[in-house]
N, CA, C and O atoms as CSV, one atom per row, in Angstrom:
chain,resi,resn,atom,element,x,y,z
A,1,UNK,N,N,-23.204,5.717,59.844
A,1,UNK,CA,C,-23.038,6.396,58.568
A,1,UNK,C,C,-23.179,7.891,58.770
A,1,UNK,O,O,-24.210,8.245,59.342
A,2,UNK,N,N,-22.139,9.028,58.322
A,2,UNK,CA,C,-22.193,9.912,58.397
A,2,UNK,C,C,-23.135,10.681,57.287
A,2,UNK,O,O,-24.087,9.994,56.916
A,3,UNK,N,N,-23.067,11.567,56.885
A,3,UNK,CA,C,-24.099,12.878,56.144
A,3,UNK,C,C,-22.853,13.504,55.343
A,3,UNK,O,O,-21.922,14.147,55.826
A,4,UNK,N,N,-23.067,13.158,54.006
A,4,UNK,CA,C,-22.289,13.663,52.924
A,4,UNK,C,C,-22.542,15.428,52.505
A,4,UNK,O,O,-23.607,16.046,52.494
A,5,UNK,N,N,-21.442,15.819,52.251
A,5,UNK,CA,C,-21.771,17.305,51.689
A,5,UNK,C,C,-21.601,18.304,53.267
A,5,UNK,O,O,-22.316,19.303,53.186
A,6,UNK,N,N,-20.971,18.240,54.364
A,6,UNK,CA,C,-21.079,18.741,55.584
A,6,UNK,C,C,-19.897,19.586,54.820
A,6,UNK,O,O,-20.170,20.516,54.061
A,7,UNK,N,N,-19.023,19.311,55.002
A,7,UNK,CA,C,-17.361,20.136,54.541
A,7,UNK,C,C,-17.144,20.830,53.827
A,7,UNK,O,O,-16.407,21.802,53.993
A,8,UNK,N,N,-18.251,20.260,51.912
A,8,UNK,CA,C,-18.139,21.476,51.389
A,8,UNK,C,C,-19.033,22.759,51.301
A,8,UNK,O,O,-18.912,23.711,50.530
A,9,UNK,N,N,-20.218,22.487,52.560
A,9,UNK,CA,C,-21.012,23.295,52.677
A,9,UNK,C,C,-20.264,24.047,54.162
A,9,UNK,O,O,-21.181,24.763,54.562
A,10,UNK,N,N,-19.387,24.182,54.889
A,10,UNK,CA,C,-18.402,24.510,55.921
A,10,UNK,C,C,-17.408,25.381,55.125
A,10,UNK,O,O,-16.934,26.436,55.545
A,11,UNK,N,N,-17.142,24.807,53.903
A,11,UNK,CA,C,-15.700,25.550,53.159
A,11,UNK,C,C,-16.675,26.680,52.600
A,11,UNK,O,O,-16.166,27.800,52.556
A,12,UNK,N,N,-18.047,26.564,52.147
A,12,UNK,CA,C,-18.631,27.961,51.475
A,12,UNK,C,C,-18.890,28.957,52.551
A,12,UNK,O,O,-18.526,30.121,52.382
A,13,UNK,N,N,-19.377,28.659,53.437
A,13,UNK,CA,C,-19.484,29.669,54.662
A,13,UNK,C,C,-18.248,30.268,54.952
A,13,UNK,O,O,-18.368,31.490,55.032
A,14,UNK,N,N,-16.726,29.730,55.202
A,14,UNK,CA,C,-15.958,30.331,55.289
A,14,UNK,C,C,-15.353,31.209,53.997
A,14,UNK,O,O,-14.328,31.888,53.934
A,15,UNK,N,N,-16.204,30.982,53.163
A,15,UNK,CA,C,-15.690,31.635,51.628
A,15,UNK,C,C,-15.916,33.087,51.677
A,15,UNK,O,O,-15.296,33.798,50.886
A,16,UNK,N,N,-17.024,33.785,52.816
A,16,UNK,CA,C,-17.387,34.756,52.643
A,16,UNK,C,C,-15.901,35.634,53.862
A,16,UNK,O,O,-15.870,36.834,54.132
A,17,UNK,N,N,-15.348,35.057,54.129
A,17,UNK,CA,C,-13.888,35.738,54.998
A,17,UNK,C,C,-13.134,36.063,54.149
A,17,UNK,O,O,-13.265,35.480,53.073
A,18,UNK,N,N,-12.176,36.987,54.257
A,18,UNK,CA,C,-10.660,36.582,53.082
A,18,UNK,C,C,-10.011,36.080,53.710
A,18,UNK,O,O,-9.816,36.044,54.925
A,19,UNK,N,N,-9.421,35.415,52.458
A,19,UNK,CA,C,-8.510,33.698,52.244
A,19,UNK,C,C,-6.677,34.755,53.056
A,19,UNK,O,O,-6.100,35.748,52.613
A,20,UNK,N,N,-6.458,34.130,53.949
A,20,UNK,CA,C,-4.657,34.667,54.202
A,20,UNK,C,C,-4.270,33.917,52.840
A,20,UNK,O,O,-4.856,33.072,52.164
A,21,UNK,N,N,-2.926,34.639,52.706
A,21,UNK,CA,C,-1.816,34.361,52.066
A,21,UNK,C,C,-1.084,33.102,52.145
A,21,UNK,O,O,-0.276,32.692,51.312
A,22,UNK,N,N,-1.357,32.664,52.967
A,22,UNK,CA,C,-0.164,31.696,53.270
A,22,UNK,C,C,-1.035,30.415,53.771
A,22,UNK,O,O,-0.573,29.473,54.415
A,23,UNK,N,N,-2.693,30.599,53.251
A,23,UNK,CA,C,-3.687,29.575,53.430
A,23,UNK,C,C,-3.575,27.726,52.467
A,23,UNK,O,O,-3.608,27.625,51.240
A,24,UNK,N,N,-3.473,26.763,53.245
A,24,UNK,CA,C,-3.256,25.457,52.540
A,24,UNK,C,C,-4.409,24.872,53.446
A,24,UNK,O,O,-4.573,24.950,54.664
A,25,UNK,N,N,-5.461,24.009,52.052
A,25,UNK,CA,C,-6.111,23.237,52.555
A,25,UNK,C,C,-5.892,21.380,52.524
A,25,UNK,O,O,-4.964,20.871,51.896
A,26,UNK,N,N,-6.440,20.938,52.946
A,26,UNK,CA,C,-5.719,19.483,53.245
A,26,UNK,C,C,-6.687,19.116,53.750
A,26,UNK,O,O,-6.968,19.686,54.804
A,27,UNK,N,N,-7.995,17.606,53.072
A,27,UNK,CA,C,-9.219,17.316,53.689
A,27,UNK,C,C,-8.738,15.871,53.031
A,27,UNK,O,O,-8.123,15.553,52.014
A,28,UNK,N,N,-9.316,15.191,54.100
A,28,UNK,CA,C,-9.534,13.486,53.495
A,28,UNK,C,C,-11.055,13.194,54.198
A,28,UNK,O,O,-11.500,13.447,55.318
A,29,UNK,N,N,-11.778,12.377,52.702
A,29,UNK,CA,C,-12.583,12.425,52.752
A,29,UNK,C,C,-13.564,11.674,52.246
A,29,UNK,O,O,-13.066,11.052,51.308
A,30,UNK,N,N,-14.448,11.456,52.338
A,30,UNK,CA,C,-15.811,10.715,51.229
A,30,UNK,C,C,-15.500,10.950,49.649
A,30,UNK,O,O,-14.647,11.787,49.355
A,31,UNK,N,N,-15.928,10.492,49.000
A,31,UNK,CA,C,-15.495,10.558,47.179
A,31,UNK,C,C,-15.897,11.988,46.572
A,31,UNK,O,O,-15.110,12.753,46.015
A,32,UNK,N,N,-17.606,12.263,46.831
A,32,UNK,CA,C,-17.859,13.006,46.392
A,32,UNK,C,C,-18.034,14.486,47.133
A,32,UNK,O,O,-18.458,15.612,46.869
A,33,UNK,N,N,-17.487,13.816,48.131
A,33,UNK,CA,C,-16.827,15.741,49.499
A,33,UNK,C,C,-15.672,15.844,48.316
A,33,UNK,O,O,-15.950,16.651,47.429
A,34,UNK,N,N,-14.679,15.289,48.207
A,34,UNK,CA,C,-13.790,15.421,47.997
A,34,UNK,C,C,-13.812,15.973,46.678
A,34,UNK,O,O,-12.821,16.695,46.578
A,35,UNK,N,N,-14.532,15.974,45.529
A,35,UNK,CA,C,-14.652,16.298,44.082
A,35,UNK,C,C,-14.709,17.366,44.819
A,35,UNK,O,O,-13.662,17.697,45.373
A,36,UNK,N,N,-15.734,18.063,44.998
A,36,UNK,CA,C,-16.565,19.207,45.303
A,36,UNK,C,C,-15.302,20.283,45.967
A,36,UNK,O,O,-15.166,21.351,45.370
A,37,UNK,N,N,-14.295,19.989,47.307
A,37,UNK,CA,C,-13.591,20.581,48.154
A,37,UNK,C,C,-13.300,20.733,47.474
A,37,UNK,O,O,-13.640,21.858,47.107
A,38,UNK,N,N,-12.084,19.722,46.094
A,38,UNK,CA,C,-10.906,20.334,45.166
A,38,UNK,C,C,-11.448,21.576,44.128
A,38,UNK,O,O,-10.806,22.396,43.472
A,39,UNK,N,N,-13.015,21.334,44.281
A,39,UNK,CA,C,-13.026,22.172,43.321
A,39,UNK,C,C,-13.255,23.412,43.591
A,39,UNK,O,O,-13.136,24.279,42.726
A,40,UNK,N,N,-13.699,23.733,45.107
A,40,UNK,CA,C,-13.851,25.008,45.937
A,40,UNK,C,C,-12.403,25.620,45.611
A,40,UNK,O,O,-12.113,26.726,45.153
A,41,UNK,N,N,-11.465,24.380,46.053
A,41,UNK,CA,C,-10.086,24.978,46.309
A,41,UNK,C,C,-10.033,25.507,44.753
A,41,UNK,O,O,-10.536,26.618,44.585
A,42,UNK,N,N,-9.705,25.114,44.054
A,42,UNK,CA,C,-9.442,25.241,42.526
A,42,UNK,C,C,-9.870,26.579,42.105
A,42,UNK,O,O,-9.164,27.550,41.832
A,43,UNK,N,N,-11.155,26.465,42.099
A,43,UNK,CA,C,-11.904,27.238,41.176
A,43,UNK,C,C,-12.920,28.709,41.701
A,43,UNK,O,O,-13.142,29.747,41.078
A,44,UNK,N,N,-13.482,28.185,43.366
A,44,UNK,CA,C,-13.729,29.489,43.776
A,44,UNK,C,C,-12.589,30.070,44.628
A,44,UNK,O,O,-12.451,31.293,44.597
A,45,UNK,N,N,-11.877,29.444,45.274
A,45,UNK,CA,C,-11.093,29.978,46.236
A,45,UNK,C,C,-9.596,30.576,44.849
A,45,UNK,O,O,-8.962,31.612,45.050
A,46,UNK,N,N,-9.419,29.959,43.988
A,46,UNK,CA,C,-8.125,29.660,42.840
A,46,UNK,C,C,-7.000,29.595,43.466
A,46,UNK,O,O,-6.094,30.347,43.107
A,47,UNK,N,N,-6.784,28.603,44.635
A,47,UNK,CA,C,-5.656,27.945,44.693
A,47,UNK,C,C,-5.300,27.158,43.918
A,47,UNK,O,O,-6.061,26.373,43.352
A,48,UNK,N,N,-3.457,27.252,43.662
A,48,UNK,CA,C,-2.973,26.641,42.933
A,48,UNK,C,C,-2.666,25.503,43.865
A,48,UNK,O,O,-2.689,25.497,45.096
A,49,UNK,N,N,-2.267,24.186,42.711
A,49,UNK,CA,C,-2.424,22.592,43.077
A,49,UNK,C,C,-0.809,22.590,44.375
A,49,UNK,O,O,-0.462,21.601,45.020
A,50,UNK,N,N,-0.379,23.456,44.402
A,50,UNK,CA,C,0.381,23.414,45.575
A,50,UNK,C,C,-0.333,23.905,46.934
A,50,UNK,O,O,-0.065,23.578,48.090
A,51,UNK,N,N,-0.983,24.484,46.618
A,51,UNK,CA,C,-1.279,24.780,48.484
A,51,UNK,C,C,-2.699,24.324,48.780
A,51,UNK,O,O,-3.619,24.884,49.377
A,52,UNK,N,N,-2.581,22.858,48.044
A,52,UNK,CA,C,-3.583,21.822,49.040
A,52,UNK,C,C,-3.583,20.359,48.616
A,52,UNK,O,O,-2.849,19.882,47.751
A,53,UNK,N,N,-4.370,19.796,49.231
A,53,UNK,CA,C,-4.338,18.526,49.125
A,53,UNK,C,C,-5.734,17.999,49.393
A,53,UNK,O,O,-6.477,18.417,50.281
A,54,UNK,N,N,-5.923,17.337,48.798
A,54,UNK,CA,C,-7.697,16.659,48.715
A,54,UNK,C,C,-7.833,15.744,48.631
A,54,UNK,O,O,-7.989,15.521,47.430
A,55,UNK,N,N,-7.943,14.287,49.546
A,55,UNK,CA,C,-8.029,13.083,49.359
A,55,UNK,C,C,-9.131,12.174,49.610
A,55,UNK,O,O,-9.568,12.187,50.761
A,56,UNK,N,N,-9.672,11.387,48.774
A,56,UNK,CA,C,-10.723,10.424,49.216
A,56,UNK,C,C,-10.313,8.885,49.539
A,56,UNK,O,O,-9.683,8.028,48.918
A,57,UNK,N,N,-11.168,8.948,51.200
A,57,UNK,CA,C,-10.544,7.546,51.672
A,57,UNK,C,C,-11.405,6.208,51.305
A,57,UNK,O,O,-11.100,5.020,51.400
A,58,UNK,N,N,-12.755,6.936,50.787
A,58,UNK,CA,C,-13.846,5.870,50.686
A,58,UNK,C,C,-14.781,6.626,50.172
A,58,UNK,O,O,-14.887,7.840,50.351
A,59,UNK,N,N,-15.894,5.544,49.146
A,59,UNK,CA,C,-17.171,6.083,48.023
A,59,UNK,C,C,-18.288,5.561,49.019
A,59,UNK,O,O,-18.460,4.377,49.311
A,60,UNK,N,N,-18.891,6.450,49.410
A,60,UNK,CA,C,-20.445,5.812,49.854
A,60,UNK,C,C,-20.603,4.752,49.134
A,60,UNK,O,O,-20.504,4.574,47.920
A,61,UNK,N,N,-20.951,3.817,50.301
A,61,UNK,CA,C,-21.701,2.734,48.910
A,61,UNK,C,C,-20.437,1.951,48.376
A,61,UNK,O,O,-20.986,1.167,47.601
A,62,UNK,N,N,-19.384,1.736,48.323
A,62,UNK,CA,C,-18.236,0.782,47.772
A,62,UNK,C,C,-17.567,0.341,49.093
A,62,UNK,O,O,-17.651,0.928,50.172
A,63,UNK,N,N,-16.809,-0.928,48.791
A,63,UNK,CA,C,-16.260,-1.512,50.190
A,63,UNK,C,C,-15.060,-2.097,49.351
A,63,UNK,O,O,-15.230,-2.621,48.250
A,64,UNK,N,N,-14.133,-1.997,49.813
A,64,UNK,CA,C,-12.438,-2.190,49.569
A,64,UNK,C,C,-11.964,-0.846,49.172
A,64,UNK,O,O,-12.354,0.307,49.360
A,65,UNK,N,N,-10.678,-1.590,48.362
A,65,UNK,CA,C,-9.638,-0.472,48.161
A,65,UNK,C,C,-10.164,0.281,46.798
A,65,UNK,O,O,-9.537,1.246,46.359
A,66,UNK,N,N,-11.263,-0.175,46.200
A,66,UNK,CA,C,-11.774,0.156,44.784
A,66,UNK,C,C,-12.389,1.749,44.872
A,66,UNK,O,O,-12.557,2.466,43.886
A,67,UNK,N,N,-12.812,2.300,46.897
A,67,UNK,CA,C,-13.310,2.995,47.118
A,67,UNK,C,C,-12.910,4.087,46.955
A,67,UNK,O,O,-13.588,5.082,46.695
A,68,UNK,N,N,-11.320,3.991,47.142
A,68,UNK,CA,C,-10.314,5.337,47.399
A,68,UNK,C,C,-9.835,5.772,45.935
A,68,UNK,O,O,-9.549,5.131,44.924
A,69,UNK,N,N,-9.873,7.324,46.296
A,69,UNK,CA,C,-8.848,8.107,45.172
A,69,UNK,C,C,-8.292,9.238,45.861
A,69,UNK,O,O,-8.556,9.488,47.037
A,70,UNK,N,N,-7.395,10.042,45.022
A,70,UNK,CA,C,-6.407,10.825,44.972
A,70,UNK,C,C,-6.871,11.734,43.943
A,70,UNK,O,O,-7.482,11.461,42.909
A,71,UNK,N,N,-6.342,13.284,44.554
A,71,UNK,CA,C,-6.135,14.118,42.812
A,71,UNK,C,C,-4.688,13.743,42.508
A,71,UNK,O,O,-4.167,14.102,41.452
């Protein structure tokens, strides 16, 4: 079992760089990495819903396909 929250505490450290122009993020991930990344992307970084992608492959704690989502 891995350690939840690694990625979007990785995406804030790099928050203090400036973002290039032509920057797209793209993470697959745990359920609640994944809330958190889209919302780095979104809301501190304000990429628009084109230049990324944020996917969850599995919920801590759930087993099947009930685990996964998508934005």
């Amino acid at each position: 079992a891995g350690r939840a929250g690694l990625l979007p505490q990785a995406l804030r450290e790099r928050a203090r760089l400036p973002c290039p122009d032509d920057l797209y993020v793209w993470a697959g991930c745990e359920f609640a990495d994944f809330r958190e990344i889209r919302r780095i992307a979104r809301k501190e970084w304000g990429l628009p819903r084109d230049r990324h992608l944020v996917t969850a492959y599995w919920r801590r704690g759930v087993q099947g396909e009930d685990g996964a989502g998508e934005e």
